[in-house]
C-alpha positions in Angstrom: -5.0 -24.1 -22.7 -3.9 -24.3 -18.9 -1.5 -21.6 -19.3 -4.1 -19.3 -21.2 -6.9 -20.2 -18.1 -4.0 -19.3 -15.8 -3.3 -16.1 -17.1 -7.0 -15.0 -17.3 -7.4 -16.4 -13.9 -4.6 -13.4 -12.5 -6.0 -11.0 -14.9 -9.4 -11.0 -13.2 -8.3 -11.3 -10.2 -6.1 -7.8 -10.4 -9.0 -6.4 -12.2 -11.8 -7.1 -9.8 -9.0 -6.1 -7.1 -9.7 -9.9 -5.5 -5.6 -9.5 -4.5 -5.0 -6.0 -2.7 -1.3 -7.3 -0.5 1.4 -6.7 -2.9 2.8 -10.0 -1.6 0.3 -11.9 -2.8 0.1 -10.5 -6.1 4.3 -10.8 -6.5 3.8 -14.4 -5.3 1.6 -15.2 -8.0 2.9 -13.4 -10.3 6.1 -15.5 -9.8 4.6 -18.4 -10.4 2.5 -17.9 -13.3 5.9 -16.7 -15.2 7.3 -19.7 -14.5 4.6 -21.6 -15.6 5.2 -19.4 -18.8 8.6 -20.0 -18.8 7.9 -23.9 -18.7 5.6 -23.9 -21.0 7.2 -21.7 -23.7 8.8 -24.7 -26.5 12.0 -22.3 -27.7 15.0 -22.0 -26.1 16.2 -19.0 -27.2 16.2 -16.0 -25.0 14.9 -13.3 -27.4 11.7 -15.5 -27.8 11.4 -15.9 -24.0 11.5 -12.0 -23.8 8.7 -11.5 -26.2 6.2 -14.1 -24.5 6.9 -12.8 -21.1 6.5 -9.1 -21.8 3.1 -9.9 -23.9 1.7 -11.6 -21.0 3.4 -9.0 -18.3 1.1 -5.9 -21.1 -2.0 -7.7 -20.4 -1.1 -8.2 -16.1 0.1 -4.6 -15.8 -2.8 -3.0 -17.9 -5.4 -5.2 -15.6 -4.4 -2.9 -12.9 -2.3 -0.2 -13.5 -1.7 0.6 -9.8 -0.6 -3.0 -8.5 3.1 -1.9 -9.8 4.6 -4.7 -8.0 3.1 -6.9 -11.4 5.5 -5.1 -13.2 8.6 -5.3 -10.8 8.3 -9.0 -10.8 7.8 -9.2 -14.9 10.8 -6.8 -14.7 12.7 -9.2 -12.6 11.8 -12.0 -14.4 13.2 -10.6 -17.9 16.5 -9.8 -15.9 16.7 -13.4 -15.0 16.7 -13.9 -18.2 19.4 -11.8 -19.5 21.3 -12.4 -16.8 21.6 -16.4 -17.7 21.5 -15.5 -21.2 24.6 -13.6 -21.2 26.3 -16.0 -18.3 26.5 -18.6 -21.1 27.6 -16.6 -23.8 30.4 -15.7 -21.5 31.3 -19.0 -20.5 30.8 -20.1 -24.2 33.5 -17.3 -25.3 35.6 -18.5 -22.6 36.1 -14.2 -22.1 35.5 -14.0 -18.4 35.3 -16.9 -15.4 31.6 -17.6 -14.4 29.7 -15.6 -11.9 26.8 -16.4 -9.8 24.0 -14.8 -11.7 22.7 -13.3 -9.2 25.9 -11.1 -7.9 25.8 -7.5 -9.2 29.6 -6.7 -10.3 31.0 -3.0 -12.0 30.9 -4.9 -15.2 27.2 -5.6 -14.7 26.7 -1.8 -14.1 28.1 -0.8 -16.9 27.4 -3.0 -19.7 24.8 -2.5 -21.7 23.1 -5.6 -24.0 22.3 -4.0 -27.1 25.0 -5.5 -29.1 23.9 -8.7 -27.5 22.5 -11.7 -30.2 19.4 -13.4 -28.0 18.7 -15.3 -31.0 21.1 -18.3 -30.1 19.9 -21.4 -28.9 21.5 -23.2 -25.7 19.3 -25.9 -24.6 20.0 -25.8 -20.6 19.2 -21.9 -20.9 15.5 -22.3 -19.9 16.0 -24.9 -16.7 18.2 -22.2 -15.5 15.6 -19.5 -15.7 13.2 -21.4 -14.0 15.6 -22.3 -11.4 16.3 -18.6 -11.2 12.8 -17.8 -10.9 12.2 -20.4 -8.1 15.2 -18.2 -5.8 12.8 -15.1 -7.1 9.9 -16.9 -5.2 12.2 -18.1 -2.6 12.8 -14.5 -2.1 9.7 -13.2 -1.5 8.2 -15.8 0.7 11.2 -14.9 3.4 11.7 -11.5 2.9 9.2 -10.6 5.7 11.0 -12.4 7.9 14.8 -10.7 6.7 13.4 -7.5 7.2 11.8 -8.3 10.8 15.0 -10.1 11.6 16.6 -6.6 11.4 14.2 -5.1 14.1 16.6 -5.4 17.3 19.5 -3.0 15.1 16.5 0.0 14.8 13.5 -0.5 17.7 15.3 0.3 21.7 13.7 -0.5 25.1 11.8 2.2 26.1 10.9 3.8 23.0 7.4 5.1 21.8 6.5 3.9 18.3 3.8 4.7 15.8 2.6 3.4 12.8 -0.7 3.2 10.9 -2.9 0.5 8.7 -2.4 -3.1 9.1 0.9 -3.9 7.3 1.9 -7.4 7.8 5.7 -6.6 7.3 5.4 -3.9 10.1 3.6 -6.0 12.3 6.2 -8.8 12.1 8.7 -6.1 12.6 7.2 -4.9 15.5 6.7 -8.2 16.8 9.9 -9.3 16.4 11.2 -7.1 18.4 8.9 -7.2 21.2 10.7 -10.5 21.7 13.6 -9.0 23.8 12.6 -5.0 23.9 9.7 -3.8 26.0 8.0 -1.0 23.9 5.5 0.9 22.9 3.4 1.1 20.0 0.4 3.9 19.0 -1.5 2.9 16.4 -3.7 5.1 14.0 -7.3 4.1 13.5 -6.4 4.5 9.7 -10.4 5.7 9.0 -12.5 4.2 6.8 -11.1 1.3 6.6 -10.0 0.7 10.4 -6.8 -1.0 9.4 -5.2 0.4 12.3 -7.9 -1.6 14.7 -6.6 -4.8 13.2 -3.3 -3.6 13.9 -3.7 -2.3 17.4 -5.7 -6.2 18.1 -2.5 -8.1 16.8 -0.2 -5.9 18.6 -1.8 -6.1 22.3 -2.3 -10.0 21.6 1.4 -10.2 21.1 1.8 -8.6 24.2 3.1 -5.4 23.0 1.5 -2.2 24.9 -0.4 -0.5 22.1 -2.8 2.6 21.9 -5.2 3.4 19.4 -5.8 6.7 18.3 -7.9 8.5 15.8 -6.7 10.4 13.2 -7.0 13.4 14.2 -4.9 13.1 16.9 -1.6 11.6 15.2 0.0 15.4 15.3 -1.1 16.0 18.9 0.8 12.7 19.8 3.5 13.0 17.7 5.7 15.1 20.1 6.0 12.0 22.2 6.8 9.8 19.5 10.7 8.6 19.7 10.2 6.8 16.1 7.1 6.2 13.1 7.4 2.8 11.1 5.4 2.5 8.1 4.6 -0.1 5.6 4.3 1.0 1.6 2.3 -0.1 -1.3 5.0 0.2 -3.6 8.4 2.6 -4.2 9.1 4.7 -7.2 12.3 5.3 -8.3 12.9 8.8 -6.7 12.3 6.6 -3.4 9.1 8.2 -2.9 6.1 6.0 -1.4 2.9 4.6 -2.8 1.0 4.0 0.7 -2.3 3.7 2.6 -4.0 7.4 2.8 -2.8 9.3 5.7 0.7 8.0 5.3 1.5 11.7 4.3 0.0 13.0 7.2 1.9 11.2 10.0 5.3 11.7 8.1 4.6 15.4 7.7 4.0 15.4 11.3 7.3 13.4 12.2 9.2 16.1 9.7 7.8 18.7 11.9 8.9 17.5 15.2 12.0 16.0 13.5 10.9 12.5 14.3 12.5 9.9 11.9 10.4 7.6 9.5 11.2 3.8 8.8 9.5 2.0 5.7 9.9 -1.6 6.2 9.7 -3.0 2.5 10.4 -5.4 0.4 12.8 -4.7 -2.1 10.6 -6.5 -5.1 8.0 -3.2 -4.5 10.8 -0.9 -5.9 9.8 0.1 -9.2 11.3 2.1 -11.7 9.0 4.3 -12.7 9.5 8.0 -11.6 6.5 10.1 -10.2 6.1 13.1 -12.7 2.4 13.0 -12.2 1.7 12.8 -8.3 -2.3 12.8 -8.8 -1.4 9.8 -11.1 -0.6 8.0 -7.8 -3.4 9.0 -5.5 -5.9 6.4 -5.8 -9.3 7.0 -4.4 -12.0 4.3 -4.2 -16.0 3.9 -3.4 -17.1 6.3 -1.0 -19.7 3.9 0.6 -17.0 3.0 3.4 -17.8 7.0 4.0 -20.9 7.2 3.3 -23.2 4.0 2.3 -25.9 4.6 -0.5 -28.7 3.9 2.3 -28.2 7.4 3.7 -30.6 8.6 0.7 -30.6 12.6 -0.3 -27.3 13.7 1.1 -25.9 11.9 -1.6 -26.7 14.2 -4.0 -25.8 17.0 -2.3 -22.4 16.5 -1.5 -19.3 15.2 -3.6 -17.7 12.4 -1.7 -14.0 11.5 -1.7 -12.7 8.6 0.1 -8.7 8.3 -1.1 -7.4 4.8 -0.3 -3.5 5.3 -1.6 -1.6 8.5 -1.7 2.0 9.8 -2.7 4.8 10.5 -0.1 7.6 12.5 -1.2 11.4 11.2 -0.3 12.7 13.7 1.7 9.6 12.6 4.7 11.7 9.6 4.4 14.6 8.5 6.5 15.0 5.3 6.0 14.1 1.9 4.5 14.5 -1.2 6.2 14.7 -3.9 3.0 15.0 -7.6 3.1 19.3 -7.1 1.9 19.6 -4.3 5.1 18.8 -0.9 5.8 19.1 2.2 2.8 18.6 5.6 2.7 16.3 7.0 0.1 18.8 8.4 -1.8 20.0 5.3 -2.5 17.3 3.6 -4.2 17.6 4.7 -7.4 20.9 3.0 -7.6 19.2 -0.1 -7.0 17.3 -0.6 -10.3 20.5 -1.3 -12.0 21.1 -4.5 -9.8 17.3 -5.9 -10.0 16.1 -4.8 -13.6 17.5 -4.3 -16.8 17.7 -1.0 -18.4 15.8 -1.9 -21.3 12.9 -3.3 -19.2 12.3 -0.2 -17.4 9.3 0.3 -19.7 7.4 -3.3 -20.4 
């Protein structure tokens, strides 16, 4: 009964979009499949599986656009193939035990399908939720991995811009501000005024920050030495899911051959590929635009107010994750060492 309120809990929290920072949602997310884990009586793996993608259907279909839900149900049933076939091993006595969490050439290339998850090894679930508890281990530091990387990519001297209000951009930034003197422009990131929350944390840290509309990010971008972005999520292709206007300041770094960083965590890599770009371009309530009190006009005009939007890969030139820095191209390669093949689709 406490599981089930748990569960329903996170469902309407995603579907009234009460969690909007992917962290948050992968946080709890974590920790509600442990408490599934926990809570499931069998030991065996194959039954595992089968509780945790039922309950990871009913997350991802609450809101099809919080992706990083699925990642972490993704990771989660990896964990537990991953442990599942570490003690078959050592049972066979056919290899010597591996950490579960290293990715080896045998990992890349085997494939489970002749694998029996029906067998029953009675330490198999403490080690899945012990494998779980490094997942949320994981994401509660990887903010800090990534910002620890900031003195290798941000130089004295440099002019920086970036939009929105991305926490894992701003500790970036922030972090390097610590021994570089820099500085930072900051798009107003309209309607939302992100950007203003941005530009306040960055000047309170001491960092010498402009604020700029939006309509100026291609003027100014001739001046700009570096862009640093944050993402919603990354599809497989190592394209972005970000805030609206992300497109628009990496089109205008591409055209005065300015490089783009995307600070992200490496849990909001997903596998799905983009074949249907719109699919990915959220829009939301106009009344940030235009609010309902302004009457007539409202039925005159046809009001779009996007709120995520697709960024190709090749705007891209690099990610700074929380294991080191990757080029886009390298992504893809990725999926094999956090998710299993046969999770790709939940």
């Amino acid at each position: 009964m406490v599981l089930d309120n748990q569960v329903d809990l996170l469902i309407s929290k995603l579907k009234r979009r009460q969690i909007v920072n992917s962290g948050q949602a992968a946080i709890q997310t974590a920790y509600l499949m442990r408490m599934v884990i926990a809570a499931t009586k069998s030991h065996q793996a194959d039954k595992l599986i089968d509780t945790v993608k039922e309950i990871g259907k009913r997350l991802v279909s609450a809101q099809p656009m919080e992706l990083v839900v699925g990642n972490i149900i993704r990771r989660v049933l990896h964990i537990i193939r991953e442990e599942y076939t570490t003690i078959v091993r050592q049972e066979q006595n056919k290899i010597p035990q591996f950490p579960s969490s290293s990715s080896t050439m045998f990992n890349l290339l085997e494939t489970s399908d002749d694998i029996d998850y029906s067998n029953t090894f009675y330490d198999f679930k403490q080690l899945v939720i012990d494998g779980i508890k490094d997942l949320i281990d994981e994401l509660e530091t990887q903010e800090q991995n990534i910002a620890n990387q900031a003195l290798e990519h941000i130089h004295s001297n440099e002019i920086i811009m970036t939009l929105n209000n991305s926490g894992t951009v701003q500790a970036y930034l922030k972090q390097a501000a610590k021994t570089r003197t820099f500085q930072v422009i900051v798009a107003d990131t309209s309607p939302t005024h992100e950007g203003q929350v941005m530009a306040k944390a960055l000047a309170s840290a001491g960092i010498e920050t402009t604020l700029i509309p939006d309509s100026a990010i291609f003027a100014v971008m001739s001046r700009v030495n570096k862009v640093i972005l944050g993402s919603h999520t990354v599809t497989a292709n190592g394209g972005l899911i970000a805030c609206a206007g992300s497109r628009t300041i990496a089109t205008a770094a591409k055209y005065h051959s300015t490089p783009v960083v995307v600070c992200i965590g490496l849990y909001k890599l997903s596998p799905q590929y983009p074949f249907d770009i719109e699919e990915y371009n959220l829009c939301v309530s106009p009344d940030q635009v235009y609010t309902y009190d302004e009457g007539d006009i409202l039925e005159k005009v046809d009001i779009i107010n996007p709120y995520y939007e697709y960024v190709p890969p090749e705007l891209v030139s690099l990610f700074i994750t929380n294991v080191g820095p990757q080029p886009p191209t390298y992504m893809y390669r990725l999926l094999n060492e956090f998710y299993s093949k046969e999770d790709f689709e939940i």
